[in-house]
Each structure stands twice: as structure tokens, then as C-alpha cells.
N, C-alpha and C positions, 0 to 999 in steps of 0.2 A: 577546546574539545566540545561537542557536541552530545550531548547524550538522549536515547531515542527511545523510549518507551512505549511496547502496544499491548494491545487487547483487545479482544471481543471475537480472536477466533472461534471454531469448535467445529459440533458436527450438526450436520444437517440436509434434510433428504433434498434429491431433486427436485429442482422447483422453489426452493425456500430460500429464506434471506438471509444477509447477518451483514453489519456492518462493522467497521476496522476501524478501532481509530491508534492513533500515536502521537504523544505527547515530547514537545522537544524541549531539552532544556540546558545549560551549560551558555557555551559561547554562541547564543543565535542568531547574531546581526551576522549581517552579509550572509545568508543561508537565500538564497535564489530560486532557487525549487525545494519542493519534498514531494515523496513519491512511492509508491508499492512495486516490489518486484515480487516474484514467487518462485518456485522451487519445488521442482516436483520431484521424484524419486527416480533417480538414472536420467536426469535431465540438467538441462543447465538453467542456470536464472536467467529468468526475464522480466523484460518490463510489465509491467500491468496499467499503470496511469500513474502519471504527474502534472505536476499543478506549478506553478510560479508564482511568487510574489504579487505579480501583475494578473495572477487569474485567470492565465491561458493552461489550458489543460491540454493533454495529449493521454490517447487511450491505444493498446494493441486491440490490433481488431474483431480477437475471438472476445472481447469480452466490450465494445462496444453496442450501446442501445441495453446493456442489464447492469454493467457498472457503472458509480458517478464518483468522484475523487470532489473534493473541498475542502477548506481550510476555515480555521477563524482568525480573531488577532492575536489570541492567547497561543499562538504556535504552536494549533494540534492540527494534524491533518487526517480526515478521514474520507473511510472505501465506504462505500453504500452498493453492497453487494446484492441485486437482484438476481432471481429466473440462473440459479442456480445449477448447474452442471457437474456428472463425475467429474470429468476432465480440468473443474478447478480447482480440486482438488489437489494441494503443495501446502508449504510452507511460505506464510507470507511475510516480507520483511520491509519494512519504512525504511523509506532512503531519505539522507538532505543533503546538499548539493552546496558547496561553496564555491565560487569561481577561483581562480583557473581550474583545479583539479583535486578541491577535498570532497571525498562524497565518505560519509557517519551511515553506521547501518545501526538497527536495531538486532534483537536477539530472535525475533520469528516469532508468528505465533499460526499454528496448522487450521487447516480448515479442510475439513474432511468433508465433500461429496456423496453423501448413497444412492445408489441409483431403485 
């Protein structure tokens, strides 16, 4: 098992920052990517950015050029949340990725938008 801890949600107006991070810890070899999905209210999850072992990232495109995703070796991975929007406004939740098909979630932490 995997277990995934974050923080550094909250709130904050438009325009403003806040970066994510999440800490992994448990069974973490073979863990392939890790990554941020979100959750907004009457919506469904989605991706936000991930990142891979090998340090190829991938970003949704509402939130390319103000997000950056990275990782260290101590297997925390975090959001560097720029230029900040209502609209990203969800719940955000760390994902890691085992191949073929284990994906570990984290317990969310919200990030409130003011406009």
C-alpha cells in the first residue's frame, strides 16, 4: 500500500498563489508517476498534472503556463500553483500510479478561489 499525504491547500484571491505538496510513503518502488487531480462541486475529477519518475510531465490545458508539477527524491511531489482563477477552485487530490493498474489517492485538500 501506498499512503499519500498533502497540504498547503486554502484560500486565496484571484491572481494569488499557493503551492501543493504530497508526501508518499508506504510501498513506493515501482510507483511510475504521481500527480494532481481535482474536483470541483457537481463535477467530475480531473487531471490537473503529472509527472513520472523519468520527469516527463503532462498538464490539462486550463491550467498550462500558471501550473508547474515537480518532484524530489524523497517522494513528495508538488503543484506550484500560479495566476490563480475562481474556476480552480475544487478539491485537490495526489495521485501515484503503479503499473499495470494501481493508482493510491490521497484524502484532498480544497483550494478555494475569490474572485
Amino acid at each position: 500500500q501506498v499512503q499519500l499525504v498533502e497540504s498547503g491547500g486554502g484560500l486565496v484571491q484571484a491572481g494569488g498563489s499557493l503551492r501543493l505538496s504530497c508526501a508518499a510513503s508506504g510501498s513506493i518502488f515501482s510507483i511510475n508517476a504521481m500527480g494532481w487531480y481535482r474536483q470541483a462541486p457537481g463535477k467530475q475529477r480531473e487531471l490537473v498534472a503529472t509527472i513520472t519518475t523519468g520527469g516527463n510531465t503532462n498538464y490539462a490545458d486550463s491550467v498550462k503556463g500558471r501550473f508547474t508539477i515537480s518532484r524530489d527524491n524523497a517522494n513528495t511531489v508538488y503543484l506550484q500553483m500560479n495566476g490563480l482563477k475562481p474556476e480552480d477552485t475544487a478539491v485537490y487530490y495526489c495521485n501515484a500510479f503503479k503499473p499495470p493498474w494501481s493508482h493510491y489517492w490521497g484524502q484532498g485538500t480544497q483550494v478555494t478561489v475569490s474572485s
